[in-house]
C-alpha positions in Angstrom: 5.5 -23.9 -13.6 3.5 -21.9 -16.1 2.6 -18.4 -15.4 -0.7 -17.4 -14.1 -3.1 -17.3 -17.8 -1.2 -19.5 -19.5 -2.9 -22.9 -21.1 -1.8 -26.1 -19.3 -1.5 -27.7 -22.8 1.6 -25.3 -23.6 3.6 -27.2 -21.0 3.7 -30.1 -23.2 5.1 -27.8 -26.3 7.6 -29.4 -28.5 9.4 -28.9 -31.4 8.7 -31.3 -33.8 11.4 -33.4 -35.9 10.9 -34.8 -39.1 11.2 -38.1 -40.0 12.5 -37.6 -43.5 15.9 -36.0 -41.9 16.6 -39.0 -40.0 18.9 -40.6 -42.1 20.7 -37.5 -42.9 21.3 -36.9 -39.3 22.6 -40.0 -38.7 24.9 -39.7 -41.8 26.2 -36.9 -40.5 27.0 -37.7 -36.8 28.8 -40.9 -38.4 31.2 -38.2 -40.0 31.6 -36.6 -37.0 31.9 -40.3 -35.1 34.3 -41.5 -38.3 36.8 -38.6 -38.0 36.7 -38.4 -34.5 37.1 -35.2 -34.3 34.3 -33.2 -32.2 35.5 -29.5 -33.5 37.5 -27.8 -35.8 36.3 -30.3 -38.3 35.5 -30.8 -42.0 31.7 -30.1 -41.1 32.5 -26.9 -38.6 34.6 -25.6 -41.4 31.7 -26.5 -43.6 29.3 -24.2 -41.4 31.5 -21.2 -40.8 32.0 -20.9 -44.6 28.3 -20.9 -45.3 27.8 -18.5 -41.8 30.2 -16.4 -43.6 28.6 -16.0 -46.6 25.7 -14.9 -45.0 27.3 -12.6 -42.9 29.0 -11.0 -45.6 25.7 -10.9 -47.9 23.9 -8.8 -44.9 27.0 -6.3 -44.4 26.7 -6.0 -48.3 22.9 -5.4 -48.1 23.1 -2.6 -44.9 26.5 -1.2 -47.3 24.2 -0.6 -50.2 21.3 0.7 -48.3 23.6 3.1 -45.9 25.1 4.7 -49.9 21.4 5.6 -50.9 20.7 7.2 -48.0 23.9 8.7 -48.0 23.2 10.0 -51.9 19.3 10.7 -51.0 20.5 13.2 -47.9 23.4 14.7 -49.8 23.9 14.1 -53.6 20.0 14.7 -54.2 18.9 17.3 -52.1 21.1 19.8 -53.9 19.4 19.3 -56.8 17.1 22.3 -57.6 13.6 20.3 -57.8 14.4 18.0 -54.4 15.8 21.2 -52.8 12.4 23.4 -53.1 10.8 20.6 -51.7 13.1 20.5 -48.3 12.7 24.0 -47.9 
């Protein structure tokens, strides 16, 4: 049941797949089939190693960000043009 405002026509909302993948997601659940092995697989190792990198990329990212904000605060506002400024 859709709340009260909300188009009938959203009921039948879908996500869509696309064709071209079809073959590629068969080829893959035939690995998974063809090892018979449901977790702790080739492809689950496969995923955590690419999760990982992306992970890691992000924590680098917020890292770098956190040390100029760090040196803007600190390292910069000693310095006699920035520090008139602040005052």
């Amino acid at each position: 049941m859709l709340a009260p405002g909300i188009p009938a026509d959203l009921a039948r909302f879908a996500i869509g797949f696309d064709q071209r993948d079809r073959e590629r997601v068969h080829a893959l659940w035939e690995r998974i089939f063809d090892s018979n092995q449901w977790s702790e697989g080739e492809l689950t190792r496969q995923f955590e190693t690419a999760w990982a990198a992306i992970l890691v990329a992000s924590i680098l990212g917020i890292a770098f960000y956190a040390a100029l904000a760090v040196a803007e605060r600190f390292v910069l506002s000693w310095h006699p043009a920035v520090k008139s400024r602040v005052e």
